[in-house]
Every structure is written in C-alpha cells, then in structure tokens.
Residue frames relative to the residue before (quaternion, step in Angstrom):
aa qw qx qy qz dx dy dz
X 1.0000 0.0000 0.0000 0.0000 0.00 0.00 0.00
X 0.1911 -0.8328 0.4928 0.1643 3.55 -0.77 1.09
X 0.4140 -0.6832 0.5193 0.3034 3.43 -0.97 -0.30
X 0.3109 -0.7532 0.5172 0.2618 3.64 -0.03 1.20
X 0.5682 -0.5496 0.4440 0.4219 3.80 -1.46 -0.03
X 0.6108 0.4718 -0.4883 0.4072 3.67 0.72 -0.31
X 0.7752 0.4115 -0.2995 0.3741 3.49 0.86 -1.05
X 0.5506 0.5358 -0.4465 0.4586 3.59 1.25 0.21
X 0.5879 0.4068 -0.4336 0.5485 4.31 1.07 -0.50
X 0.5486 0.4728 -0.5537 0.4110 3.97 0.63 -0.09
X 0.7672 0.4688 -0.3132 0.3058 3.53 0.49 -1.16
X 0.7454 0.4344 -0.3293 0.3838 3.21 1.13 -1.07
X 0.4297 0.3640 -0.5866 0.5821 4.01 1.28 0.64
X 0.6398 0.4677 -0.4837 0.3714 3.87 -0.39 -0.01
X 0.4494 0.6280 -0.3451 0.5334 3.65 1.06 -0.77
X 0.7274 0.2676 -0.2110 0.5956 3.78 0.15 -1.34
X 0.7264 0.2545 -0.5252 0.3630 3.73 -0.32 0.06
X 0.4602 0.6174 -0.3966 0.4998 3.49 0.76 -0.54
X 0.7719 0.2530 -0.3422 0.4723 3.72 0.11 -0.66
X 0.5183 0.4663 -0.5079 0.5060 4.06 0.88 -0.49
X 0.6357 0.4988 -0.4565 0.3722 3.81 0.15 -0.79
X 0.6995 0.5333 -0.2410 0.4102 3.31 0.47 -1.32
X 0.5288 0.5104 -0.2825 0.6165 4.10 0.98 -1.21
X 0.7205 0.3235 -0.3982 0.4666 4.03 0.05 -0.95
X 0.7449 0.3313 -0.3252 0.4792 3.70 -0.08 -1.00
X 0.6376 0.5186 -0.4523 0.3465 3.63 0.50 0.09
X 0.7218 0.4599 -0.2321 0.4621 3.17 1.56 -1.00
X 0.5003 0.4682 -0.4842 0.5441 3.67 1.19 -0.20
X 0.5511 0.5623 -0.4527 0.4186 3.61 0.32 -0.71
X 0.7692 0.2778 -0.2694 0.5085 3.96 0.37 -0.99
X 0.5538 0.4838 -0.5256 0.4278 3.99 0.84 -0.25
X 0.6033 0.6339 -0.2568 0.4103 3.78 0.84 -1.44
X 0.7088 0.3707 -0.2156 0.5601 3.60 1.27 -0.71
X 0.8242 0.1795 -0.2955 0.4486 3.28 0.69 -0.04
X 0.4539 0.5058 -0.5849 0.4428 3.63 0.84 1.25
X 0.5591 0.4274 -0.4467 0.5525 3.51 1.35 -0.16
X 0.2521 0.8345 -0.3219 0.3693 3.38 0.28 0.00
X 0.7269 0.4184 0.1874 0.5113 2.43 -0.09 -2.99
X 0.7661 0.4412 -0.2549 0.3917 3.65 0.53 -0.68
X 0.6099 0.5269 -0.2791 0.5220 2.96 1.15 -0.73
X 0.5219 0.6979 -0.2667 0.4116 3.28 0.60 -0.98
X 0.8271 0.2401 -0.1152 0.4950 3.15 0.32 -1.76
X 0.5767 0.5738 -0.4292 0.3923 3.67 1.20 -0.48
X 0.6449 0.5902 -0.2635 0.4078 3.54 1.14 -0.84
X 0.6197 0.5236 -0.2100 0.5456 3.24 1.20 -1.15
X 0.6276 0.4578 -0.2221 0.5893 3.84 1.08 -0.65
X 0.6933 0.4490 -0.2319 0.5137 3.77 1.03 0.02
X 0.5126 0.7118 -0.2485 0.4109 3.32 1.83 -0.42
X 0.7429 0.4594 0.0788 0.4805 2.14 0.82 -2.00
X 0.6664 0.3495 -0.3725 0.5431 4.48 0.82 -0.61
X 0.3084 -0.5328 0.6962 0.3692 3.57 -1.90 -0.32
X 0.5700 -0.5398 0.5762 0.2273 2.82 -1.85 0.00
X 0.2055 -0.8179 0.4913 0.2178 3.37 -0.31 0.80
X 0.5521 -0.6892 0.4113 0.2259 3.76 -1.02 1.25
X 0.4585 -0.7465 0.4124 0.2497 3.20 -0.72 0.59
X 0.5616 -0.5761 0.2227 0.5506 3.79 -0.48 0.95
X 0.5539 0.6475 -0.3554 0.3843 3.99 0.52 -0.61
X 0.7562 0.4871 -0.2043 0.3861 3.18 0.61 -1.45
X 0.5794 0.4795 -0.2723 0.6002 3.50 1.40 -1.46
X 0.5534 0.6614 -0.3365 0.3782 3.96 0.23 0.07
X 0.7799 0.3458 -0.1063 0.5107 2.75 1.16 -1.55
X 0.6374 0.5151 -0.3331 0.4663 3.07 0.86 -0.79
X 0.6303 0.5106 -0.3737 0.4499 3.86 1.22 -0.84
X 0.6424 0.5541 -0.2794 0.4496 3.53 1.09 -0.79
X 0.4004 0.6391 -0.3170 0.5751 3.99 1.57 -0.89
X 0.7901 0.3957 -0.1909 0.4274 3.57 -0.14 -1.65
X 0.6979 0.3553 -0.3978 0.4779 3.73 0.80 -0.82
X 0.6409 0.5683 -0.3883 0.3399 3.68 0.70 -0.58
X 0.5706 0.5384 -0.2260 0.5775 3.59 1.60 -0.76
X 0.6757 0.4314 -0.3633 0.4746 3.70 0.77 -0.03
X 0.7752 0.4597 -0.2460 0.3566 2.92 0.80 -0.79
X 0.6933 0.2825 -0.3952 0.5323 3.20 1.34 -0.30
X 0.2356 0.7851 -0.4122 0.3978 3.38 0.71 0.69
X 0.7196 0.4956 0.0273 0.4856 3.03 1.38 -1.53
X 0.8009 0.3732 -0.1059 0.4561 2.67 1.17 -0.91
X 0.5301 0.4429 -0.3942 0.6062 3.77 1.77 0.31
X 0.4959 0.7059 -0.3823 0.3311 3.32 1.27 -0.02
X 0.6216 0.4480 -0.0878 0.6366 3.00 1.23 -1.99
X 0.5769 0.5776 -0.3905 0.4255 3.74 0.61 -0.13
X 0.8256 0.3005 -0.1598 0.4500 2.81 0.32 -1.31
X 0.7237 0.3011 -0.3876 0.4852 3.92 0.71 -0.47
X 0.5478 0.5412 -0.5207 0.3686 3.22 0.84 1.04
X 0.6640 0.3697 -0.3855 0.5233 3.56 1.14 -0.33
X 0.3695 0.6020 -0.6257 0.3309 3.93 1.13 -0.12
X 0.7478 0.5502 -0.2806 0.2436 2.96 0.08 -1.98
X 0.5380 0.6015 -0.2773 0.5214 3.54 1.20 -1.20
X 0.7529 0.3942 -0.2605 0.4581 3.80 0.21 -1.15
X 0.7623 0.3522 -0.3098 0.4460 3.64 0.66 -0.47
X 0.4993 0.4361 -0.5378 0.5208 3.48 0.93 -0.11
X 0.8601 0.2164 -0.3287 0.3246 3.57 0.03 -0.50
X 0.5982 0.5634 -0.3957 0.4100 3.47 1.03 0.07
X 0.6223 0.6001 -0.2505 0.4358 3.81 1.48 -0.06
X 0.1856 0.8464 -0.4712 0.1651 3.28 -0.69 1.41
X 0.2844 -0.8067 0.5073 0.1044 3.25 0.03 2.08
X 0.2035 -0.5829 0.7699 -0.1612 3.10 -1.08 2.25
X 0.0300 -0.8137 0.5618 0.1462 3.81 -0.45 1.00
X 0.6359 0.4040 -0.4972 0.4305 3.63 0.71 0.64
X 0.4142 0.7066 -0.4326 0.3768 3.81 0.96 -0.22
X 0.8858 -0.1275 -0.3675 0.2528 2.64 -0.97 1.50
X 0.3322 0.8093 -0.4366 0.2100 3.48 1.33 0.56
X 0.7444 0.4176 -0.2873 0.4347 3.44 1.18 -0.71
X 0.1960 -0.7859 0.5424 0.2229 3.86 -1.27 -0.73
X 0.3070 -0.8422 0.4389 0.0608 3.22 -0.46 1.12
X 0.0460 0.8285 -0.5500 0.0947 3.67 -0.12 0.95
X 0.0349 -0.8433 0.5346 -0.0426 2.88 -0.81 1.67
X 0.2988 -0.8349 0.4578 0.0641 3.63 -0.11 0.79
C-alpha cells in the first residue's frame, strides 16, 4: 500500500498538530502535578502549624489522670515527710565534741 503525494502533505500538517496536542496535554499534566504539589505543601504546612482539638471524653480523661496524679502526689508527700521526720528524730544524737578534731595518720 502506497502513500499518494496529496495524502502524504495531509499527514505531514497532522504530524504538527498531533505534536501541539501532545506538548499541551503534556504540559497541563506537569502544571496539574505541581499545583498538587502546592497543596499539599500548604495543607501540610497548615497541619504543622494547628492542634487537634480533643474530644470531650478524652479531655475528661486526661483531666481525671491529672487529678488522680495530684492527689497521690500528695499523698507520698505527706508520707514521706512523715517517716523523715520519724527517722531524724530518732536517728539524731547531739555528740558536742564530734567532729571538732582530725585525725591524720600517715
């Protein structure tokens, strides 16, 4: 099958539109890819940058966590400067010459 000459000057002007088509849908193809991109970008950066706000339940628990931690807070507190107090009354014994001298042995 040959190609006559009329039907080859049709093809070669198809040839050029065919390639503009091809160049346009390629280039929207790379703008389209880089406004997503751009969104993402900014959507991420906009996610950096906010909190999340807790859900009533969660802020509960976590308020209810904190009061339970305080309180027992308090209560190794009062625990514990209660056996200090115990240990140093009985661990204290005024020796009024102790430690005045120094012993050097050579």
């Amino acid at each position: 099958m040959t190609i006559r000459s009329i039907d080859m000057q049709v093809l070669v002007q198809k040839v050029g539109d065919v390639a503009k088509i091809q160049q346009v849908q390629q280039s929207d193809h790379a703008n389209r890819q880089q406004e997503f991109a751009q969104q993402i970008a900014q959507q991420t950066e906009k996610n950096t940058k906010t909190v999340n706000q807790p859900l009533q339940n969660q802020s509960k628990l976590i308020h209810e966590k904190q009061e339970k931690e305080k309180q027992s807070r308090k209560y190794r507190n009062k625990e514990g400067k209660k056996d200090n107090k115990e240990n140093n009354d009985d661990n204290v014994i005024f020796e009024p010459n102790k430690g005045k001298t120094i012993d050097i042995k050579i």
